[in-house]
C-alpha positions in Angstrom: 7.2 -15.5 -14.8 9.3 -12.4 -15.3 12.2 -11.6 -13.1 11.9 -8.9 -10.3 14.3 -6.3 -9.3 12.4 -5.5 -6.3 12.6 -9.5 -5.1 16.0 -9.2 -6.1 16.8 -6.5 -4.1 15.0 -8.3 -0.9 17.5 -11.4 -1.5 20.1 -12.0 1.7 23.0 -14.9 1.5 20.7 -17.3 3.1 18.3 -17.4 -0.1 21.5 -18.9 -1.6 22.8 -21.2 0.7 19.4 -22.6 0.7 19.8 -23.9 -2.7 22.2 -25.9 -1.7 20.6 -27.1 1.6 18.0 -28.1 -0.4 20.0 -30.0 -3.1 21.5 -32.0 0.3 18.5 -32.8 2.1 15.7 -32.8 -0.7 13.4 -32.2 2.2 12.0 -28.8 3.2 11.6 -29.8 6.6 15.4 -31.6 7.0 16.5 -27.8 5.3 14.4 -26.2 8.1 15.7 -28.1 11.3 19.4 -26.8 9.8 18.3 -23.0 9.6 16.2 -23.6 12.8 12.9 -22.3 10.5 9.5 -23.7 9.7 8.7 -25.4 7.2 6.6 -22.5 5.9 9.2 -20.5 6.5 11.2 -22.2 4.2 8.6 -22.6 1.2 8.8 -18.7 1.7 12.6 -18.5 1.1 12.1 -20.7 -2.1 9.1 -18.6 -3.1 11.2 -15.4 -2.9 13.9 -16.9 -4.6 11.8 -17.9 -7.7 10.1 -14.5 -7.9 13.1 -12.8 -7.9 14.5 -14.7 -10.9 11.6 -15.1 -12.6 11.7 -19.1 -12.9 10.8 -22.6 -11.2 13.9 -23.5 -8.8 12.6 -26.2 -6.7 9.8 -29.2 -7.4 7.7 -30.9 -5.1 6.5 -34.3 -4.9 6.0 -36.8 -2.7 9.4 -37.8 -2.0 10.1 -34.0 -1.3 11.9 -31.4 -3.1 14.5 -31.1 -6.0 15.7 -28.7 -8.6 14.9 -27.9 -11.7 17.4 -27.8 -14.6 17.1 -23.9 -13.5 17.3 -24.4 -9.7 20.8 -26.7 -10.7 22.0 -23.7 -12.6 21.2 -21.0 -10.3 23.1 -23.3 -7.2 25.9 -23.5 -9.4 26.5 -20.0 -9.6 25.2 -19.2 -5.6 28.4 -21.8 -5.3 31.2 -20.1 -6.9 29.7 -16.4 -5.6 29.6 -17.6 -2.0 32.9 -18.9 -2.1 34.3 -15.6 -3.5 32.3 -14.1 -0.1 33.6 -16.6 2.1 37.3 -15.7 0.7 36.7 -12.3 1.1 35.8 -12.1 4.9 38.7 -14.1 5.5 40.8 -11.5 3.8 38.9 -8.7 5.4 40.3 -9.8 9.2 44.0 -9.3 8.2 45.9 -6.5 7.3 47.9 -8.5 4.7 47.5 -7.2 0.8 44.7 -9.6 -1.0 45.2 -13.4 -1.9 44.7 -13.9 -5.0 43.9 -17.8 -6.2 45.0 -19.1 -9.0 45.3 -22.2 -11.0 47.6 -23.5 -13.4 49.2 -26.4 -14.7 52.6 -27.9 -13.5 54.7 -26.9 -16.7 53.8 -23.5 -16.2 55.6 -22.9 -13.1 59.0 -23.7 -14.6 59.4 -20.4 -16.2 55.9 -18.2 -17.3 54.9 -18.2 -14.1 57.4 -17.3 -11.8 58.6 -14.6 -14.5 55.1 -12.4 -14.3 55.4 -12.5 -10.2 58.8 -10.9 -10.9 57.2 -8.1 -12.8 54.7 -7.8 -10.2 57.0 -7.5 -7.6 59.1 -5.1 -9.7 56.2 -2.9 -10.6 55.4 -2.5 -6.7 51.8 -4.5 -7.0 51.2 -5.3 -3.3 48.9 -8.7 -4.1 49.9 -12.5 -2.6 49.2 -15.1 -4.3 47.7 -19.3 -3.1 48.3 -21.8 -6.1 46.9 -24.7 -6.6 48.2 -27.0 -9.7 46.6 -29.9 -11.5 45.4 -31.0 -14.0 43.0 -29.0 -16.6 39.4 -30.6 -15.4 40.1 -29.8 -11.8 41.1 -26.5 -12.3 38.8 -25.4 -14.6 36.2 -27.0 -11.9 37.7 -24.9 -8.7 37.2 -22.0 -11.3 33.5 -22.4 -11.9 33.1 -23.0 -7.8 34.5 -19.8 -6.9 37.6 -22.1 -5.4 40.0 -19.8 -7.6 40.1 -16.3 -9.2 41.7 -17.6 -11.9 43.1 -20.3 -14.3 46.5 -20.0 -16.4 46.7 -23.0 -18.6 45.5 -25.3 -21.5 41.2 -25.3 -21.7 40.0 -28.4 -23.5 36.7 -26.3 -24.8 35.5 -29.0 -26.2 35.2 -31.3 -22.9 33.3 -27.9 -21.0 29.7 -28.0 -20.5 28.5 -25.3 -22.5 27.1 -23.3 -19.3 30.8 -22.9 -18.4 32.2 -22.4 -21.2 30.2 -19.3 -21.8 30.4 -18.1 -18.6 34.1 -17.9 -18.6 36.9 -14.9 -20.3 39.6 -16.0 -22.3 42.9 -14.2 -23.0 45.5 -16.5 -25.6 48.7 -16.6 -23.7 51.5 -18.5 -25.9 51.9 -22.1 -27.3 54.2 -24.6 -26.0 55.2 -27.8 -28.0 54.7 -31.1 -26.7 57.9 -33.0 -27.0 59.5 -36.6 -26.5 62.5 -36.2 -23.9 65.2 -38.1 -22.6 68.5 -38.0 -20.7 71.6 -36.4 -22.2 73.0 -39.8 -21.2 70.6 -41.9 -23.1 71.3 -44.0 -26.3 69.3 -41.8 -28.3 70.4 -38.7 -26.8 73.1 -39.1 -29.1 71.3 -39.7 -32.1 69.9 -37.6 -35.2 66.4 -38.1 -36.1 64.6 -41.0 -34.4 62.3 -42.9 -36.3 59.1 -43.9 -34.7 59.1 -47.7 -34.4 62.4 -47.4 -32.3 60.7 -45.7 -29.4 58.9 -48.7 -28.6 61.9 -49.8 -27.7 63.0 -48.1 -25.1 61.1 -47.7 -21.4 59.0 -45.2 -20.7 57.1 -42.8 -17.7 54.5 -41.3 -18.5 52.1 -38.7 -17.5 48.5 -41.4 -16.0 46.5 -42.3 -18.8 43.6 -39.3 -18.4 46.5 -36.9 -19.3 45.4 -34.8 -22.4 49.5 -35.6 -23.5 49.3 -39.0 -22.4 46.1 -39.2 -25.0 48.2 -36.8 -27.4 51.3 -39.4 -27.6 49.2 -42.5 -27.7 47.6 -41.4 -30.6 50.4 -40.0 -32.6 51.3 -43.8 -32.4 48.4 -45.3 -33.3 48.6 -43.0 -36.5 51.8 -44.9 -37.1 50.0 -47.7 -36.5 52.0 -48.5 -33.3 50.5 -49.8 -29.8 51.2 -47.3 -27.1 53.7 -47.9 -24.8 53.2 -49.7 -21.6 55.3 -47.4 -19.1 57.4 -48.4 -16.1 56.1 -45.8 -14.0 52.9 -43.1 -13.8 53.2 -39.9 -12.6 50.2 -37.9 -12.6 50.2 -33.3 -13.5 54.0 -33.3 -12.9 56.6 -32.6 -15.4 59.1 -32.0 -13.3 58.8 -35.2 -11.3 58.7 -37.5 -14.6 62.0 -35.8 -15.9 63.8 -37.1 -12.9 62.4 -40.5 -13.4 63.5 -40.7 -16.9 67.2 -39.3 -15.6 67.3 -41.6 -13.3 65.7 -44.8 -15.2 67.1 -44.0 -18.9 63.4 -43.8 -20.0 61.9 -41.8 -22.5 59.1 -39.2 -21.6 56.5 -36.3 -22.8 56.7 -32.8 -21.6 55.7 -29.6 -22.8 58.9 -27.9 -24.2 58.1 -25.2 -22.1 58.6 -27.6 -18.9 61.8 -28.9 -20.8 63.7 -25.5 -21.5 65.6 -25.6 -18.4 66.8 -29.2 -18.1 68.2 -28.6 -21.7 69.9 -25.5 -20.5 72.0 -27.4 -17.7 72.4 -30.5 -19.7 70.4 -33.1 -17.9 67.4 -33.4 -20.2 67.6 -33.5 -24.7 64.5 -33.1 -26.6 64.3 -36.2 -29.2 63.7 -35.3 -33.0 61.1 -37.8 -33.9 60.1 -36.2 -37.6 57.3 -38.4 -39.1 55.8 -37.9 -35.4 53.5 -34.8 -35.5 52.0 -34.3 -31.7 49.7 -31.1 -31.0 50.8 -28.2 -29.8 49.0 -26.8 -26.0 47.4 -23.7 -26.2 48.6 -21.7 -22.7 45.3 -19.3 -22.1 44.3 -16.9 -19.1 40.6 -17.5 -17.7 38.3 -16.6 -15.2 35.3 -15.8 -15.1 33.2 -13.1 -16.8 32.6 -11.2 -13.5 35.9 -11.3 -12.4 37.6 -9.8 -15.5 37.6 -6.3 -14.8 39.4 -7.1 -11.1 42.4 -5.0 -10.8 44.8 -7.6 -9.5 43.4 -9.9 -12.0 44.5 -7.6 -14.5 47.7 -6.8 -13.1 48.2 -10.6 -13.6 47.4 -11.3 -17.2 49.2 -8.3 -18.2 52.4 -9.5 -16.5 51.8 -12.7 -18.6 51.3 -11.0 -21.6 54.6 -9.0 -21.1 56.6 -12.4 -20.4 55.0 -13.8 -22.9 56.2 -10.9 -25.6 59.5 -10.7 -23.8 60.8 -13.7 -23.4 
């Protein structure tokens, strides 16, 4: 079945909230008592649907109706396009300059962040801006729903369904270091190089235990042939918040050095050396998605990272 322009054409934003109706419900006549239609009427919305994209959507059998591997696909991106037209009336009844979502990870709003606003502002680009922080699944998740225009962080490509993955624009940012901290008043803040076995020694907090660094630092020790620490205390996509436990507890942490600058600079926080310990460094990227690359304010954005990026 070929694809047709003309059904296309005919499509309104009910033919895509249907998708999802139908993926709720699984019933054709539960879908119809919500859009106050018959059931006929309904098989006709799907039937225009598959037409226009030239594929089977939606099977029948006696249980009722479900979607195909295609129909799963297709809700997918109805999701992420009617929450971009959802935003967008919402913007529409102000006066204000455009929202612009993004999402990024906690470190990143220590310093790369906040320094491409300040270009903004300083280049006169009238745009506001909603963030949402956490951790890289969740964001890249919002992304693919049409919760956020963009993503500034780390991408674990290899943990992305490949439908996502290729659906998504990339732009390489900078790479931070991920680094073992501690207070300047620590025992080992003192210290030259710190071999491994000691840091068993020593309390810890720690980023919770699905935390790409948390995973990073538990291997490294393994390597070493060392069990991974049991921390003291949890703390789940927040940098910031596990350097003032480990101030106030004299534990050890791991933060991206990025995260870390500043506490060095005011003399709360050292970076340990730890040379037989080798962790990865993060990759900081820009994404959204392919549709959305060519949005002016979304590349006002990324080039104020760039230039903070090169600058700094």
């Amino acid at each position: 079945m070929a694809y047709s322009l003309q059904h296309i054409d005919r499509l309104r934003l009910r033919h895509l909230r249907l998708l999802a109706l139908i993926d709720q419900y699984g019933s054709l006549r539960g879908v119809g008592n919500i859009l106050n239609l018959t059931q006929p009427a309904v098989s006709q919305m799907v039937k225009d649907l598959e037409y226009a994209f030239g594929t089977e959507l939606v099977t029948r059998s006696v249980r009722g109706v479900a979607l195909t591997e295609a129909g799963r696909l297709a809700l997918q991106r109805a999701r992420s396009g009617l929450a971009t037209f959802d935003h967008l009336v919402k913007e529409l009844q102000t006066d204000q300059p455009m929202i612009l979502r993004v999402g990024t990870n906690p470190a990143l709003t220590f310093q790369l962040i906040p320094d491409a606003l300040r270009q903004l502002h300083l280049g006169g680009k009238q745009v506001r801006f909603r963030f949402l922080t956490g951790i890289v699944s969740d964001m890249m998740q919002a992304l693919w729903d049409g919760e956020l225009d963009c993503y500034v962080g780390r991408v674990d490509w290899d943990r992305l369904p490949h439908q996502m993955a290729s659906a998504l624009r990339h732009v390489p940012l900078a790479r931070t270091d991920l680094v073992l901290a501690c207070s300047t008043s620590h025992p080992l803040a003192a210290r030259g190089p710190v071999s491994v076995d000691e840091l068993v020694k020593w309390p810890w907090v720690l980023p919770d235990d699905e935390s790409n660094n948390r995973v990073a630092l538990e291997a490294g020790l393994r390597n070493h042939g060392i069990a991974a620490p049991q921390p003291i205390a949890e703390i789940a996509a927040d940098p910031n918040a596990l350097m003032i436990f480990a101030r106030q507890l004299e534990a050890l942490t791991c933060v991206p050095q990025m995260a870390l600058a500043r506490q060095i600079e005011v003399g709360e926080m050292c970076a340990l050396d730890v040379p037989d310990l080798v962790l990865p460094p993060i990759q900081i990227g820009f994404v959204t998605l392919a549709e959305h690359v060519d949005m002016p304010p979304l590349v006002a954005l990324r080039e104020a990272l760039i230039l903070g990026v090169t600058t700094s």
